[in-house]
N, C-alpha and C positions, 0 to 999 in steps of 0.2 A: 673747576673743571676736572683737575684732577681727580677728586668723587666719582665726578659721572663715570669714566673712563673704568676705575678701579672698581665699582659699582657694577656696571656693563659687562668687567672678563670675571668678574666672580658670577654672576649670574649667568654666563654661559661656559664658565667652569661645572655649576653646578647641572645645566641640562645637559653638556657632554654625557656626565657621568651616569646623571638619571636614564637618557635613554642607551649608554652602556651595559647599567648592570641588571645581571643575569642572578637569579631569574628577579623579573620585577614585582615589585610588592606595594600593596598601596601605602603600606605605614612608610617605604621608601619614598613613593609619589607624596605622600604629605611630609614627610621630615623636609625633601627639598622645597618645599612650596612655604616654607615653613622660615625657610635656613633664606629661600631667597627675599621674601618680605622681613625678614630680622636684620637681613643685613641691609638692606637697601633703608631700610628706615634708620637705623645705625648712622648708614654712611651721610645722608641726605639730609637729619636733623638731629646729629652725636658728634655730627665730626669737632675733634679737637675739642671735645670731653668727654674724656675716658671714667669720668666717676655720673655719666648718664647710663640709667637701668639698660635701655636700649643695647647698648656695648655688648651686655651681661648676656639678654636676649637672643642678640645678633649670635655670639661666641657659642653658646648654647646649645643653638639649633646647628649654627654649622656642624659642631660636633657631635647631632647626633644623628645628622645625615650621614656624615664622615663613616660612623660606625657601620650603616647599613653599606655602605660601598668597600669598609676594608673586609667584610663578614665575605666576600666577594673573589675567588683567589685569580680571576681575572683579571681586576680592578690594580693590583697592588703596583703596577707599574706606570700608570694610567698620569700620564703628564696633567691632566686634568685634577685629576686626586692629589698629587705633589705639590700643586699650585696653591689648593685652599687647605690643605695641611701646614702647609710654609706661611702661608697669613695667619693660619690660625696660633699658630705656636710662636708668631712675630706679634700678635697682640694680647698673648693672656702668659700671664706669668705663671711661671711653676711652681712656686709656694700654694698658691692664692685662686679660687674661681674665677675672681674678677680682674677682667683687662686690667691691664694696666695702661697703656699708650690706644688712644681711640685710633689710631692709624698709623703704624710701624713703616710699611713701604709699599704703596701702590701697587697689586700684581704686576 
């Protein structure tokens, strides 16, 4: 249950942000559409393994929606943007591409 939940506020972290930012772009419109089925599939059949491709996937796309929303100087405050930046940096290590922990903390 806890997935679903954590699942649920990242996917409407991510359309906060999408109908946020300015100006919008489709590569923006696909990176989130992108970032939301990476991670839902992540969370739904990876959870609690972190060495499944998915993770890699999931971690990936978030970040490179991410990018289209900090390109954004609107965006940079955006409790929304803080929310999936702080997951994202709570499941992928800083040496390394790949997650490390398939799910650090729940939003």
């Amino acid at each position: 249950m806890e997935y679903e939940v954590a699942c649920n506020q990242i996917r409407d972290d991510i359309t906060t942000l999408l109908l946020e930012l300015r100006p919008p772009t489709t590569g923006a419109a696909y990176a989130a559409a992108c970032a939301t089925q990476n991670v839902a599939a992540a969370l739904h059949h990876a959870s609690g393994r972190p060495d499944d491709p998915r993770w890699t996937a999931a971690l990936t796309s978030l970040q490179a929606f991410l990018e289209y929303c900090e390109a954004s100087s609107n965006m940079r405050n955006s409790a929304a943007r803080l929310e999936l930046r702080r997951f994202l940096e709570e499941n992928t290590d800083d040496q390394a591409p790949v997650p490390q922990r398939a799910l650090a903390t729940a939003v």
